[in-house]
C-alpha positions in Angstrom: -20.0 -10.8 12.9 -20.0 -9.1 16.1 -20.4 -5.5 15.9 -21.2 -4.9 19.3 -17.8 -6.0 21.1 -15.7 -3.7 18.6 -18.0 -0.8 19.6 -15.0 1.0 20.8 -13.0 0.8 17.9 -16.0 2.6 15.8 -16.3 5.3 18.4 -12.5 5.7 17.9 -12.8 5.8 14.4 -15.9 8.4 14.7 -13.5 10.5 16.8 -10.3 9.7 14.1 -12.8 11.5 11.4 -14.4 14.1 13.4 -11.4 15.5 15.4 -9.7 16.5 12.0 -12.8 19.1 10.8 -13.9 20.0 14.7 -9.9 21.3 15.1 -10.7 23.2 11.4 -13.9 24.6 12.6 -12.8 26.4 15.8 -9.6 27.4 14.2 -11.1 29.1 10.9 -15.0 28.5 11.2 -17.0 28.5 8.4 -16.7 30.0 5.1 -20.3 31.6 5.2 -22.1 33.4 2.2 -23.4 36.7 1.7 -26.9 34.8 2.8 -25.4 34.9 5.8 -23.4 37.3 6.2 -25.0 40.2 4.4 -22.7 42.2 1.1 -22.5 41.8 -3.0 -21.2 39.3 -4.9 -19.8 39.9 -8.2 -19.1 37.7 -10.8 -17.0 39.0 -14.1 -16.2 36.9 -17.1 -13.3 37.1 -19.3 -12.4 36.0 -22.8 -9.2 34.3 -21.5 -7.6 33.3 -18.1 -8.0 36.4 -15.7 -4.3 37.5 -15.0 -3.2 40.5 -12.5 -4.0 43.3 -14.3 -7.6 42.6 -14.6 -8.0 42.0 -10.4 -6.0 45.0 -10.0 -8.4 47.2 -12.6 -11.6 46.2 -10.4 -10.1 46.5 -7.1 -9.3 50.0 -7.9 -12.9 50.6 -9.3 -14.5 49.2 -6.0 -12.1 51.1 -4.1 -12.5 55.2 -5.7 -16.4 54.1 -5.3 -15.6 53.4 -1.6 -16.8 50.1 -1.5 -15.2 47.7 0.5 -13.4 44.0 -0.7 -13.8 41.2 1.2 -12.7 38.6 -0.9 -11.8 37.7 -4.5 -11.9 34.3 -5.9 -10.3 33.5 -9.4 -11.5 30.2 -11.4 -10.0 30.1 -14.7 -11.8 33.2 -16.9 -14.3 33.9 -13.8 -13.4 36.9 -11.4 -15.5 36.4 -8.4 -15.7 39.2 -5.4 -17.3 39.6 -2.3 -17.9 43.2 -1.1 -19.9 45.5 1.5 -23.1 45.9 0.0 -23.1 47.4 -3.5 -25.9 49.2 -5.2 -27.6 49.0 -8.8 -25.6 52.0 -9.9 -22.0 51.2 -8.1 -22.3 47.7 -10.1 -23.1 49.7 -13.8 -20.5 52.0 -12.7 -18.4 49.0 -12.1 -19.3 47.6 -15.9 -19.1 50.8 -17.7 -15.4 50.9 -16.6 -14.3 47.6 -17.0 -15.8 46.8 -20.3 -13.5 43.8 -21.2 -15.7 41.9 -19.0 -19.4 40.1 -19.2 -21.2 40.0 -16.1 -22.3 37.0 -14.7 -23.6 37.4 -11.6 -24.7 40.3 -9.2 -26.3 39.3 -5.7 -26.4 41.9 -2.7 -28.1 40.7 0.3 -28.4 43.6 3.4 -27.3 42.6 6.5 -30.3 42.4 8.7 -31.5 40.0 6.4 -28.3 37.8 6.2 -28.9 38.3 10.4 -32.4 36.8 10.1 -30.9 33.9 7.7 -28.4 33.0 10.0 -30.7 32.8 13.3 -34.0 31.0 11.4 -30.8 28.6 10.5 -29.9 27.5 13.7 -33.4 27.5 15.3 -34.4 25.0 12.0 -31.7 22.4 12.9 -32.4 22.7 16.6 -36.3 22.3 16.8 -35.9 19.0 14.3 -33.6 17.8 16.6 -35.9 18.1 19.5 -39.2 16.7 17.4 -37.3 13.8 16.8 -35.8 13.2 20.4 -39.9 13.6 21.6 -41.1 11.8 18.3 -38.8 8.3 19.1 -39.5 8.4 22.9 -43.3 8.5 22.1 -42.6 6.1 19.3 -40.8 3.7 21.0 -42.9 3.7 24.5 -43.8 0.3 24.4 -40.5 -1.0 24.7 -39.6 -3.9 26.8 -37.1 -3.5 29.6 -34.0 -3.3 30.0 -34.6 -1.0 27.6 -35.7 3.1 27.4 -38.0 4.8 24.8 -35.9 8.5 26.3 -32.4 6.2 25.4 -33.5 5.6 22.2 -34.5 9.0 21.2 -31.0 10.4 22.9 -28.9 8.1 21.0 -30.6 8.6 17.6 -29.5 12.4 18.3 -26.2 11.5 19.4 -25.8 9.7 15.9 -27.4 12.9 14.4 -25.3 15.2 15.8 -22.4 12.7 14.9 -23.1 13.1 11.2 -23.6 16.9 11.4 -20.1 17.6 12.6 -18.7 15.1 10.2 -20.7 17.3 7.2 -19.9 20.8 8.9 -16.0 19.7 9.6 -15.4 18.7 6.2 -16.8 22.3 5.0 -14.6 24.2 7.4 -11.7 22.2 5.8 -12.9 23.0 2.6 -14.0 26.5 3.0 -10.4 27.2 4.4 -8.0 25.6 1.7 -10.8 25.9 -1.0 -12.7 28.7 -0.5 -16.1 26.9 -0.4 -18.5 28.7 0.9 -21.6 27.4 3.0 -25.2 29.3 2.0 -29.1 28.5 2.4 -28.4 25.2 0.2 -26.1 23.8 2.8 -28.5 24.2 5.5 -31.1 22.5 3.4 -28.3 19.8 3.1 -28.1 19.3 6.6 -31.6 19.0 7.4 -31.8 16.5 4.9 -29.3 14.7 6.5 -30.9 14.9 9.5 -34.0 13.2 7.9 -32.3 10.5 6.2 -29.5 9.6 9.9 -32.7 9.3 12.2 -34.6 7.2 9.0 -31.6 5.1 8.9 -31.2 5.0 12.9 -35.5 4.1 13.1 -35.0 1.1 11.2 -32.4 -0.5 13.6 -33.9 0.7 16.7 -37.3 -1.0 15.1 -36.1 -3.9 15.1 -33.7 -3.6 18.5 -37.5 -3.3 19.3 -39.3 -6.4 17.8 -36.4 -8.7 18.7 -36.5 -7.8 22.3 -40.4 -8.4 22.6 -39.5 -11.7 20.7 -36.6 -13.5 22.8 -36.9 -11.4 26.3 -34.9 -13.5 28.1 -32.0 -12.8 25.5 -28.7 -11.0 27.1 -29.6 -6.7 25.7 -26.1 -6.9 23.4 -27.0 -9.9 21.6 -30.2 -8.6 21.0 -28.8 -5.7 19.5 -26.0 -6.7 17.7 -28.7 -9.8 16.2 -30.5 -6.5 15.0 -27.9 -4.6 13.5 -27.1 -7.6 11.5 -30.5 -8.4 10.4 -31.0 -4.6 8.9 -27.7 -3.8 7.4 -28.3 -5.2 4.4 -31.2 -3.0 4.0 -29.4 -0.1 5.2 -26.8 -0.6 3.0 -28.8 -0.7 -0.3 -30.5 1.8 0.5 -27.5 4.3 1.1 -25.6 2.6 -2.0 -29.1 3.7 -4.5 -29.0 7.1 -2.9 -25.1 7.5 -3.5 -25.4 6.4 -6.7 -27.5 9.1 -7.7 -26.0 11.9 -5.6 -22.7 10.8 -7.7 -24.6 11.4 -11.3 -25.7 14.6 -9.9 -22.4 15.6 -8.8 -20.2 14.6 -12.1 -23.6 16.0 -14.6 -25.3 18.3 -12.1 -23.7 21.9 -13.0 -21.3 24.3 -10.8 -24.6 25.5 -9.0 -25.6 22.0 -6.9 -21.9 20.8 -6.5 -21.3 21.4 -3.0 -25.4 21.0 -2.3 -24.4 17.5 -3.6 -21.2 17.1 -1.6 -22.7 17.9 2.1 -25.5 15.2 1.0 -23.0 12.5 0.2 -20.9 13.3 3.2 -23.8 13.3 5.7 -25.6 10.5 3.8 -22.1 8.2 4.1 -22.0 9.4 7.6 -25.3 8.6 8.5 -25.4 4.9 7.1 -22.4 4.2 9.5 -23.5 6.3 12.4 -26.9 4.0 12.4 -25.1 0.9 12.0 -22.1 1.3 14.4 -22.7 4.3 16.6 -25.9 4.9 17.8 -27.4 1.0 18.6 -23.2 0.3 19.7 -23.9 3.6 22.1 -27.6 2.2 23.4 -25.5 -1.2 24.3 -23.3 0.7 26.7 -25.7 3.3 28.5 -27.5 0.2 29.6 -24.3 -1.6 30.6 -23.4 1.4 32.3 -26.9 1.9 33.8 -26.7 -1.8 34.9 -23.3 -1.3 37.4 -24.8 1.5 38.6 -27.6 -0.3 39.9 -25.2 -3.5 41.1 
C-alpha cells in the first residue's frame, strides 16, 4: 500500500470535506451560547406539544417587561428562549403569568463575562498550539537529515488545524439548519481534540523518526510511507476503542453531553485520518519541495 504517492488525492479529499463547513462558517458563523455571548436562557415545559398560542403568550410577557428575544427554540413539549439578560424577578414574573408551564431551566450570563469567555477561549486553543509546535521541535531534535525537528512540529499543526475546521465547519452547518449551539463544552471538545490529533500525529512522526536513524540511506518517502504502514494499525484500534465509547455515550449519555459527544467523534475521526494521510503525506512534500529548491 502506498500512501505516499496518492498524497494528493487525500489533500483533495481534506479540501472536499472542509470547503463545505469553511463556506458555512463565513456565511452564518457560529451558533454561540449565552457563555459566550452574554443574556438568559429560558427553558418552559408543557404537558403536551407546545403550539402557537403558548410562544405567543411568552413573547408578549418578555416583551411588556421590556426584555428583548433573541431566539426561540421549540422541541416537542420544551419552549426554549434566548433573551437580553433577564433578572430573578422578570423570570418569577414570567412564571406567575404563564402558569401552564414548569420551569426547566434559567441561566443568565452578563456580558462582560460572556466577553471574558470568548477571549480566555481563543487564547486556550492558541497557546496549545504553540506548546506543541515548540514541544515536537525540541522533541524531535535529534532527527536525521533530510529531515527537520521545526517540519515536524509545523505539520503536526497543520494536521491540527486540519481537524479543527473539520469540527468547527460541521457546527456552523449544524448551528445554522439545527440550531446547535456551541458553549464552554465545545471548546473543551476541541482542546481535546487537539490532544488526541498531535497524540495520534507523535506516533507516526516517532517512528518516521526511528526508521530514518535505521536505514539512512533509504529514499525520505519510502521511509515514511514504510512508517505510516507500520503504525496504522495501532492508530486505528486506538481511534475504533475510543469511537466506540463516544458512540455509547452519545445513544445513553443524556440531551446535556450530545453535542459535547458529537465535536469529539468528529475531531477524533478527523484526527486518526489527518495523522495517517495528511500530516506525514505533507512532511513528504515540504522536503521534496525543499529538495528542487536547492537543485
Amino acid at each position: 500500500m502506498d500512501i505516499i504517492s496518492k498524497k494528493y488525492i487525500y489533500f483533495a479529499i481534506s479540501l472536499f470535506i472542509l470547503l463545505p463547513g469553511l463556506i458555512a462558517l463565513l456565511l452564518f458563523g457560529l451558533k454561540l451560547s449565552i457563555e459566550f455571548t452574554g443574556g438568559s436562557r429560558v427553558s418552559l415545559s408543557y404537558s403536551s406539544k407546545v403550539g402557537s398560542s403558548q410562544v405567543i403568550a411568552v413573547r408578549k410577557n418578555l416583551e411588556s417587561q421590556k426584555i428583548k428575544i433573541i431566539s426561540t427554540q421549540l422541541s416537542g413539549s420544551v419552549l426554549t428562549v434566548r433573551t437580553s439578560p433577564m433578572t430573578q424577578s422578570q423570570d418569577e414574573k414570567l412564571l406567575s403569568q404563564i402558569k401552564e408551564a414548569k420551569q426547566e431551566e434559567f441561566e443568565t450570563i452578563g456580558p462582560t463575562i460572556g466577553k471574558e469567555i470568548t477571549s480566555n477561549a481563543f487564547k486556550a486553543i492558541i497557546f496549545a498550539s504553540i506548546l506543541i509546535i515548540f514541544y515536537i521541535t525540541w522533541a524531535f531534535r535529534s532527527v536525521p537529515q533530510p529531515a527537520s525537528s521545526f517540519r515536524f512540529g509545523v505539520c503536526a499543526i497543520a494536521a491540527l488545524i486540519h481537524d479543527v475546521l473539520v469540527v468547527v465547519g460541521i457546527f456552523a452547518i449544524l448551528g445554522h439548519f439545527f440550531n446547535v449551539e456551541v458553549d464552554s463544552m465545545f471548546v473543551t471538545a476541541l482542546l481535546t481534540v487537539i490532544g488526541f490529533s498531535v497524540h495520534d500525529t507523535i506516533v507516526v512522526f516517532d517512528r518516521i523518526r526511528e526508521n530514518l536513524k535505521r536505514s539512512p540511506g533509504t529514499p525520505f518517502d519510502k521511509v515514511v510511507n514504510e512508517s505510516i504502514l507500520q503504525t496504522l494499525d495501532r492508530s486505528l484500534n486506538t481511534s475504533l476503542t475510543v469511537i466506540l465509547v463516544l458512540t455509547a455515550m452519545l445513544l445513553f449519555g443524556g440531551d446535556s453531553i450530545r453535542w459535547f459527544v458529537v465535536a469529539l467523534l468528529v475531531g477524533i475521526i478527523s484526527g486518526t485520518y489527518s495523522s495517517i494521510f495528511n500530516a506525514a503525506p505533507l512532511l513528504v512534500l515540504w522536503q521534496q519541495l525543499s529538495s528542487k529548491k536547492k537543485n
